[in-house]
N, C-alpha and C positions, 0 to 999 in steps of 0.2 A: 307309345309315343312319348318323345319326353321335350318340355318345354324349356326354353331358356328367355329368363325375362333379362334386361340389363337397365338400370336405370346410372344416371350420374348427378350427383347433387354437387353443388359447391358449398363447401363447409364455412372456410377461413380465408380474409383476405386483408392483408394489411399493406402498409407503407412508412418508410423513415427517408428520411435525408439528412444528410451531413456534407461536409467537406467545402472545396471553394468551389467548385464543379456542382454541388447541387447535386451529388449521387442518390437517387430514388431506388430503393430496392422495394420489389412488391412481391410476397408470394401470395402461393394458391393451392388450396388443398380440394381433392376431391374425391369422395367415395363413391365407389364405384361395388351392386350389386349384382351378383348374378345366380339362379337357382344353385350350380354348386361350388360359388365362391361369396361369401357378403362380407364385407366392411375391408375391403381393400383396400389401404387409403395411399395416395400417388400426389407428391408433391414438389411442385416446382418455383424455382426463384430466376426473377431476371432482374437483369440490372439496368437500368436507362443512363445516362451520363448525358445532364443539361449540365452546358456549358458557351462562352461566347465563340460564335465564329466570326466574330467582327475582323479578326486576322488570322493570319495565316497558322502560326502559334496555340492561337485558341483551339482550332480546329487540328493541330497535331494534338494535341494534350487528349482531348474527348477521345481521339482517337486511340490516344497509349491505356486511356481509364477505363476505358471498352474491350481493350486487346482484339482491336479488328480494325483494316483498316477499310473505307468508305468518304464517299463525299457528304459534308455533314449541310451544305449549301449555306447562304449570307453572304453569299462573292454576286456579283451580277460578271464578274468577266472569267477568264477559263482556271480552271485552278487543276492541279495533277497532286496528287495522293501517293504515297509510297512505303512500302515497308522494307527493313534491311538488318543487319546484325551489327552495325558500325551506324553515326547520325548522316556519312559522308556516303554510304550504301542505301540507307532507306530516300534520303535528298538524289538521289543517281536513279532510282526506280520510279520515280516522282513522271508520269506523263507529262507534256512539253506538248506547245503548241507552238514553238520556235520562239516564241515572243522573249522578246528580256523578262526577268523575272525582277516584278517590284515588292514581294513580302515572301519569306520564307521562314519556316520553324521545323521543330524538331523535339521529340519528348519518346521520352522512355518508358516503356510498359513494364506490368508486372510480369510479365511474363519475358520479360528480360533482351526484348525486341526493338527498334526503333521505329518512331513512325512519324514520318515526314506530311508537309504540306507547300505545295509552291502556289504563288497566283503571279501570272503572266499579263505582262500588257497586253 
């Protein structure tokens, strides 16, 4: 009969910040045991992106320094999110509640993307 134990510790954990966005990176190391494998070690980095969504713009930006796009909330009224390969492509995929739109923006990711924010009356 053969036994398999597995344990996971957490080794290392850190954090920095820089930029005008406030980018938090944190990793995290963990080793990982098991009867025919020990000191495994599996290590991951994420990134956070604090930034202001007091406007429209803000919340394009967070969204270019993330390369994902998402609702980052700080609107109380309907806001539409969009991604595109042109600023006039990611603003055109932007969800619409019909309403006139009173703030929009626009900002460029590293990954060489556009990513838009509208907020609608």
């Amino acid at each position: 009969m053969r036994v398999i134990l597995g344990v996971a510790i957490a080794v290392a954990c850190c954090s920095a910040e820089a930029g005008p966005l406030r980018r938090y990176s944190s990793r995290s190391t963990t080793t990982s045991c098991t009867s025919d494998n020990c000191g495994v070690t599996a290590s991951t980095t994420r990134t956070t992106v604090r930034g202001s969504t007091a406007t429209a713009q803000g919340v394009a930006e967070i969204q270019a320094a993330e390369g994902r796009m998402g609702h980052r909330g700080g609107n109380r009224g309907y806001e539409g999110v969009g991604v595109g390969s042109t600023p006039e492509a990611a603003l055109a995929n932007c969800c619409s509640n019909g309403g006139a739109v009173i703030d929009q923006g626009v900002a460029r990711g590293a990954d060489g993307r556009w990513y838009a924010c509208r907020r609608y009356r």
